[in-house]
N, C-alpha and C positions, 0 to 999 in steps of 0.2 A: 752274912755276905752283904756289901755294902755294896748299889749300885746306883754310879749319877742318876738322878732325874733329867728327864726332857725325852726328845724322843729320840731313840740311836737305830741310825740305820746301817745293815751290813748288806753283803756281796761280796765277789770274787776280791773284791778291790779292798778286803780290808780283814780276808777271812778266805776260809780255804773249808768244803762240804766235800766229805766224802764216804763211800759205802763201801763196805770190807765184805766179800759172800766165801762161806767156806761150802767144801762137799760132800758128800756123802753117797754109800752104795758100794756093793763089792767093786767096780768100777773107777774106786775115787784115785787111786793111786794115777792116773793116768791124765787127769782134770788138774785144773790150779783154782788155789783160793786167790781171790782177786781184791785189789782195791782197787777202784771205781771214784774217779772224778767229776762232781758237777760242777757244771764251768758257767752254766747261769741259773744263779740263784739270788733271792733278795729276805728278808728279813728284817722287821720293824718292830721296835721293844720300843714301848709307849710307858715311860716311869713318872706317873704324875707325883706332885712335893708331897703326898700323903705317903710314898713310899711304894718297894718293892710288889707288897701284898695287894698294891691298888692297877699295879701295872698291866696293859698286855704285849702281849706278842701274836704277829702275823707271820708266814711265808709265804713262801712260791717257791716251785724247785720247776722250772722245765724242763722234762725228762729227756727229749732230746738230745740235751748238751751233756748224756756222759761218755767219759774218756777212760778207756782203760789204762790205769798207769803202772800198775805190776801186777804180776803173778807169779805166786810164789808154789812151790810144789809141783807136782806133775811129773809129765814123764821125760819132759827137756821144756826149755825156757821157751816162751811163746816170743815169737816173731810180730813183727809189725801187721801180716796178713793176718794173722790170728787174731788178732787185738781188735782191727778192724769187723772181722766176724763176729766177735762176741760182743760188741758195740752194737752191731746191726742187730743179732738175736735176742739181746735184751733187751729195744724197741721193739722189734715183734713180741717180745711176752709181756712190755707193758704196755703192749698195744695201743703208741704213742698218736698214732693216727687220729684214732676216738678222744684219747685221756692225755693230751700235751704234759701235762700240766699238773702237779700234785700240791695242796695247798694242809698251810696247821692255821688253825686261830685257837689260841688258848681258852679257858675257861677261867684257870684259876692258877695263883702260883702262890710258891710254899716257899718259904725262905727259912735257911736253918745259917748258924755261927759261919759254916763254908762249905754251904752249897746251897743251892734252889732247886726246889722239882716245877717245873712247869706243865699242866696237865693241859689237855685240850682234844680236839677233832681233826685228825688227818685224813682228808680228802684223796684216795687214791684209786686211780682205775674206775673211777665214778662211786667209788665205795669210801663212806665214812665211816669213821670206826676210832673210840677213843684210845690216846696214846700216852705216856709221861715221858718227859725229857729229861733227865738228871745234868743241871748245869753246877760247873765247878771252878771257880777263881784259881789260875794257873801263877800269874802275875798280875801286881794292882792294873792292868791296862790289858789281858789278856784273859781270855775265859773258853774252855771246852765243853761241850754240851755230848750226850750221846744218848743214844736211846737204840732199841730195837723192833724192826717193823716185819711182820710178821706177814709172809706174801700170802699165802691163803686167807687171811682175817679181808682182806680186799678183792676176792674174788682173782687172786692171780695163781696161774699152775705154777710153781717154781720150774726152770729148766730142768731139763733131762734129756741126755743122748745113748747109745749104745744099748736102745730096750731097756732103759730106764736102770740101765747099771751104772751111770752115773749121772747122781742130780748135785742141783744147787740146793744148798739148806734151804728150809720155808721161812725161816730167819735173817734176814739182812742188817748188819751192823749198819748205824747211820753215826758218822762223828762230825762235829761242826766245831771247828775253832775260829776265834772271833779277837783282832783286835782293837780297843777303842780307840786309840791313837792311829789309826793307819788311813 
């Protein structure tokens, strides 16, 4: 996987971060699997001329700014008030008050023929805990990364409503697409 040197910065403004939660529990039929927007985020990939292997990588995601932008399943299409509630309740379970703010600094990245794994420490709910990203060249100027984060491994309860007949996986898809032209 060949990637310029220098340092590439992204954000909403060149790349689009977003989280996919499915459900689970006799309950689930009733629930939607969601995909979830965050609308500010930044990321900083540092490729010195020695190449990929010598690079890093930064984030920041402030958890505040997610947006519920579909939800698929359930028991009927969710509504704008719904949307807005499950906006609000996933700041209470990432108890954005205390923990704004979720951060990755790499350690180490692996580069294969087409793909990278980037390993490193994600900082979430004040809980660090290591992570790998699997990023993959889409088009020469466009690249997806995704990984999955694991809410209990961060001290977080996944949601749960209806006495706990239906939860949110402990599993959260995280997908980040990126492009370097934009």
């Amino acid at each position: 996987m060949a990637i310029r040197t220098g340092r590439l910065r992204f954000g909403p403004h060149n790349g689009r971060m977003l989280l996919r939660t499915g459900r689970t529990g006799v309950g689930s039929t009733v629930g939607h699997d969601l995909t979830i927007e965050v609308t500010d985020w930044s990321l900083e990939l540092d490729v010195p001329d020695t190449g990929p292997a010598d690079a890093t990588a930064t984030a920041r995601v402030e958890l505040g700014s997610l947006a519920v932008r579909e939800g698929t399943g359930g028991a009927r299409p969710l509504s704008d008030k719904e949307r807005g509630e499950i906006e609000n309740k996933a700041r209470r379970t990432l108890d954005v008050g205390r923990h704004p703010t979720a951060t990755f600094e790499s350690t180490r990245i692996v580069t294969g023929e087409d793909h990278a794994t980037i390993s490193g420490m994600l900082t979430l709910h004040g809980v660090a805990a290591p992570i790998d990203v699997e990023v993959r060249e889409v088009t020469a100027t466009r690249y997806r990364a995704a990984t999955a984060v694991t809410q209990s491994s961060y001290g977080i309860k996944p949601y749960s409503a209806l006495l706990g007949a239906l939860k949110v996986r402990d599993d959260v898809a995280v997908e980040l697409e990126v492009d370097l032209e934009g």
